[in-house]
N, C-alpha and C positions, 0 to 999 in steps of 0.2 A: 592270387597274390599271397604270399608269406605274411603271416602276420608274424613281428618281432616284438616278445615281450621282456621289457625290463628287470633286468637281475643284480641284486645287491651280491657285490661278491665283497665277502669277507677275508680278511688277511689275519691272520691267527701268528703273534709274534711274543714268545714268554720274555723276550729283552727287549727291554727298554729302550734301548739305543736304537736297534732294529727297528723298533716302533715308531720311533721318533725322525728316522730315516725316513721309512716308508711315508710318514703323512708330511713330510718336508717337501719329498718329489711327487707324490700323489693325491696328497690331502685335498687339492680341490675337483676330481673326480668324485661328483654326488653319490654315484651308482659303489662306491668302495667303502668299508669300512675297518680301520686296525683295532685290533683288539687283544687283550690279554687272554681272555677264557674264551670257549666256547658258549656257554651261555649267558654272554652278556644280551645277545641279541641275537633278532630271530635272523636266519642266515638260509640262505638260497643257495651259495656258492660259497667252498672254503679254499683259499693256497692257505699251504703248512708250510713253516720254517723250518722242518727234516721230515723223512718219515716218521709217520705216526705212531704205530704198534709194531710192536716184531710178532713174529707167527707165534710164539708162544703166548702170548697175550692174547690175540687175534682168538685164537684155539679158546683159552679160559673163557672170554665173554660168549661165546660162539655155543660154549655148553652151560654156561649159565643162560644165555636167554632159551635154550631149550630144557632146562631140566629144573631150572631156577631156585636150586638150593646149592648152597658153597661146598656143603656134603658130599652131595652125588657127584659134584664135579669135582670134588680132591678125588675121589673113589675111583672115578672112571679116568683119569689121568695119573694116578699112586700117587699121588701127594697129600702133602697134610693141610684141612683147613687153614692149618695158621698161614700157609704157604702161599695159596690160593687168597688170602683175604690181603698179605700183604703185597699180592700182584695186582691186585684190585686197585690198594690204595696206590701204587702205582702209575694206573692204567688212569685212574681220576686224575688224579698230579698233572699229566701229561695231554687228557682233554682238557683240562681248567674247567671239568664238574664235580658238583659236591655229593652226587650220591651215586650208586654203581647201576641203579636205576638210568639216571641222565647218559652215564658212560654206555652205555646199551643201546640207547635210542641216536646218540651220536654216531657211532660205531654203523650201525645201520645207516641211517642217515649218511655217513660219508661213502657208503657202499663196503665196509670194511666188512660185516656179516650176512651172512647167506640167510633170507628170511623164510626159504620153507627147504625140508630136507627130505 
């Protein structure tokens, strides 16, 4: 016999309305939870309101978690730190995490980076 274990899925909505939507028709579903950021809560399962990263994003974190200075990865893509740091703050914006740390371990976590190369 299958054992079936219980999964919190999480709904990831930056509008408000959306959000407000969602826990309107869903809200009494225990097992779901809407939320603004990624880490407000610990999460098992995420649906996203678009996609997530585009492959140039996808790419920057992907050689930040392997090389893990901003440096070597403006270097190995030509671009300039500033470029790279301001894709970052992007890439946070867009999880609802506050450090490129968090952005990293998300990213993974949603299956978005490849964890051995």
């Amino acid at each position: 016999m299958m054992t079936v274990r219980k999964a919190t899925v999480c709904i990831v909505a930056r509008n408000e309305i959306l959000r407000d939507l969602i826990k309107a028709h869903l809200g009494g579903c225990e097992s779901l939870r809407v939320v603004e950021r990624l880490d407000e809560a610990e999460i098992e399962a995420v649906v996203m309101e678009q996609p997530l990263l585009s492959p140039s994003e996808i790419e920057i974190l992907q050689h930040l978690a392997r090389y893990g200075r901003v440096e070597k990865v403006a270097r190995i893509l030509h671009r300039s730190p500033r470029t790279i740091y301001r894709v970052l703050a992007n890439i946070r914006e867009k999880l609802g995490v506050r450090s490129t740390l968090q952005a990293v371990r998300w990213a993974i976590e949603l299956g978005l980076l490849k964890t051995s190369e």
